[in-house]
C-alpha positions as CSV (number, residue, x, y, z in Angstrom):
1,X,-11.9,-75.9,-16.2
2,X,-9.4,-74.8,-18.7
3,X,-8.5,-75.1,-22.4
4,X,-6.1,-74.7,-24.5
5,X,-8.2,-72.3,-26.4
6,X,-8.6,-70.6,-22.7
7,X,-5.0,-70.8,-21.6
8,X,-4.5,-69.3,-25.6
9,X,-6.8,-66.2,-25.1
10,X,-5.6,-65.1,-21.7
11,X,-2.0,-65.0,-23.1
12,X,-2.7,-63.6,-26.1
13,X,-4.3,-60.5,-24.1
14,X,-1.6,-60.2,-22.1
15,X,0.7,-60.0,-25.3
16,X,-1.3,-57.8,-27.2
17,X,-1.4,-55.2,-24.2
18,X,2.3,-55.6,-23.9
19,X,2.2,-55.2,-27.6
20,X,0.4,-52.3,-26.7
21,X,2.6,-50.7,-24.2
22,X,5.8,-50.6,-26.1
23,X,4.1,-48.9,-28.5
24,X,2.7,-46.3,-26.1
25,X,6.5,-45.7,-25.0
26,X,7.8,-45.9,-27.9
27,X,5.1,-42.8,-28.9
28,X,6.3,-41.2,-25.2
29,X,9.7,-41.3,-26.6
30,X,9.3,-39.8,-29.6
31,X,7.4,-36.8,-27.8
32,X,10.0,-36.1,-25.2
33,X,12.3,-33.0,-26.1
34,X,15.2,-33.7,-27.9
35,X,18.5,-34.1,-25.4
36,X,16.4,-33.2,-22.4
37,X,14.2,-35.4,-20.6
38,X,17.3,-38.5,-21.0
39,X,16.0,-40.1,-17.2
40,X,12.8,-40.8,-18.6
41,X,13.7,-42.1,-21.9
42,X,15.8,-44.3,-20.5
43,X,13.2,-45.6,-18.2
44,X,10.3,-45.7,-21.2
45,X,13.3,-48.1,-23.4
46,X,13.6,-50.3,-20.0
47,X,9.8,-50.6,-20.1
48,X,9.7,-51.2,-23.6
49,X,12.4,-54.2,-22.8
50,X,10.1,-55.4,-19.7
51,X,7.5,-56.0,-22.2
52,X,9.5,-57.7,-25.3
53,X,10.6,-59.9,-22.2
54,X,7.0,-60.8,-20.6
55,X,6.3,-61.1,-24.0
56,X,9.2,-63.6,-24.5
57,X,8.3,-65.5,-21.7
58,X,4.4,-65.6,-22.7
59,X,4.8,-66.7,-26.0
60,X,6.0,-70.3,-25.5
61,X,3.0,-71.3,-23.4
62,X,0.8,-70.3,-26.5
63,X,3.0,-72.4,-28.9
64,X,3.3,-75.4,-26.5
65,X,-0.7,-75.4,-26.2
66,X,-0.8,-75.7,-29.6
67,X,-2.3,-72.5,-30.3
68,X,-1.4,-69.8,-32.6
69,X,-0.7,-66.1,-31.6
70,X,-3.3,-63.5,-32.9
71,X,-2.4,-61.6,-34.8
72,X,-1.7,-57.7,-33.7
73,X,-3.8,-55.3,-32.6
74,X,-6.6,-57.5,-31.3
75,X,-6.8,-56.0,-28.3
76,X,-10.0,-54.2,-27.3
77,X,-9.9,-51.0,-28.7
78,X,-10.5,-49.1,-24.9
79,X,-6.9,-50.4,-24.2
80,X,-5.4,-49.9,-27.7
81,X,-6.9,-46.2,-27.6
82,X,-5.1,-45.6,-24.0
83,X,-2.0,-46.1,-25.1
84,X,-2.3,-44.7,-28.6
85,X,-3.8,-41.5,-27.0
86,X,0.0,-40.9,-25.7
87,X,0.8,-39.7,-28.9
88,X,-1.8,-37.2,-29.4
89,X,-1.7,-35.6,-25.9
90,X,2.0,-35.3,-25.3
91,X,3.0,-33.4,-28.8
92,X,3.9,-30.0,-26.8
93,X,6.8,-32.4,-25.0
94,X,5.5,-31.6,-21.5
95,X,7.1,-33.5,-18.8
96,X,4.1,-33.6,-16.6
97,X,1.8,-34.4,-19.8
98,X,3.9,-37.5,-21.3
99,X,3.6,-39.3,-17.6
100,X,0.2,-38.2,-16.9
101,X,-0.4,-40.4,-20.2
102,X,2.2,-43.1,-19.5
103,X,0.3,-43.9,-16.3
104,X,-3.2,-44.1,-18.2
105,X,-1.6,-46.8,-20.2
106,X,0.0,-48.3,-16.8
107,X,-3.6,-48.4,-15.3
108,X,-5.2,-50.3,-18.6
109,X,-1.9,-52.7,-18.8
110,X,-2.8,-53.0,-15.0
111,X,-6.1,-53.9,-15.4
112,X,-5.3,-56.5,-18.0
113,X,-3.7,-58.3,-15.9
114,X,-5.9,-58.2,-13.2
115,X,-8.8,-59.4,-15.4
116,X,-6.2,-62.8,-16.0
117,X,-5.1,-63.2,-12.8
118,X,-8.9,-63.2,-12.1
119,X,-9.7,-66.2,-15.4
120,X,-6.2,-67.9,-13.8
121,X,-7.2,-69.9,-11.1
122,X,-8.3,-72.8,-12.8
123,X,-5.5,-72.4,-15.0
124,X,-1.3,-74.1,-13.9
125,X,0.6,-73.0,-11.6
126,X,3.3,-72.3,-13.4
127,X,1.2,-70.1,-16.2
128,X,0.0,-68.7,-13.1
129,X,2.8,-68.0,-11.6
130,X,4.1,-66.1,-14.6
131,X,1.2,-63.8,-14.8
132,X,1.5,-62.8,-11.6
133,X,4.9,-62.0,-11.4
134,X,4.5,-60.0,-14.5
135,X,1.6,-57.9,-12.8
136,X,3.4,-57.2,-9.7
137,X,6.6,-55.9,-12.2
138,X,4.3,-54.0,-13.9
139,X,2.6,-52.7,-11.3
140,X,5.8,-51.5,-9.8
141,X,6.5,-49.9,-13.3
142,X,3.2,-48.2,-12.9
143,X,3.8,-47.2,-9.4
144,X,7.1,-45.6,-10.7
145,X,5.2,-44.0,-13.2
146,X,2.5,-42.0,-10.8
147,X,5.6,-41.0,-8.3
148,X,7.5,-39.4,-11.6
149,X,4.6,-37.9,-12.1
150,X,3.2,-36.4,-8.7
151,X,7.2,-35.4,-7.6
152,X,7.0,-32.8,-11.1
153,X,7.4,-29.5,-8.8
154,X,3.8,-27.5,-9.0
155,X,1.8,-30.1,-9.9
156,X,-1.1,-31.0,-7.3
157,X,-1.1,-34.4,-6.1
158,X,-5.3,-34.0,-4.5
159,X,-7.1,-32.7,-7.9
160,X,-10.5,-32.1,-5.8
161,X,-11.3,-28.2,-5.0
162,X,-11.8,-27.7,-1.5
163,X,-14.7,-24.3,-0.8
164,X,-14.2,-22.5,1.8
């Protein structure tokens, strides 16, 4: 059975990992070379917009619960560090690097929202509904991410080390 205190912590998560995110692209931004790079800072702005609007849409259910947002950066610091790790692994502006590290943070913002789809049942439909949705968008967004990434020419898609 849920509460409003339940429905509360679930969404804040969500928000503080979104919260999360656009900070990670925003670091990703900063870190790509300066007039190069302009596909994928257009796509890390768009991601930073697909959060602000999950966000958007996450927010009201807090408020009309009665419930206060947290405030930032309560997130678990695993999460936090994911994204925040961006910044110190992409300084030589690789391509390769910056999305190896944009996917990291798509795989802890995708397992957020797998652990509240998994708390959600008991939630309703329609909070459920949103969550979903945004975990299939971001999943796409994620998926987008690794193909960036594994399409860089040179760079091996199967990291094991086959013996002959």
């Amino acid at each position: 059975m849920y509460t409003e205190s339940t429905i509360a912590g679930i969404i804040n998560y969500l928000m503080q990992t979104n919260y999360d995110r656009i900070a990670g692209y925003t670091h990703a931004i900063i870190a790509l070379r300066e007039g190069q790079d302009t596909d994928l800072r257009t796509l890390f702005h768009d991601y930073i917009e697909q959060s602000r609007q999950f966000n958007s849409e996450l927010l009201p259910i807090v408020i009309i619960n009665g419930e206060r947002l947290s405030p930032g950066n309560r997130i678990s610091g695993k999460l936090h560090r994911f994204w925040l790790d961006i910044k110190a692994h992409v300084s030589g502006h690789d391509r390769k690097g910056i999305l190896e590290e944009c996917e990291r943070g798509e795989d802890a913002t995708k397992k957020a929202y797998q652990e509240a789809l998994k708390e959600a049942p008991d939630l309703p439909d329609h909070i459920v509904d949103i969550i979903r949705y945004h975990a299939e968008v971001q999943k796409a967004a994620h998926d987008h991410i690794r193909d960036l990434r594994d399409n860089i020419p040179g760079h091996n898609h199967d990291k094991r080390i086959i013996k002959t």
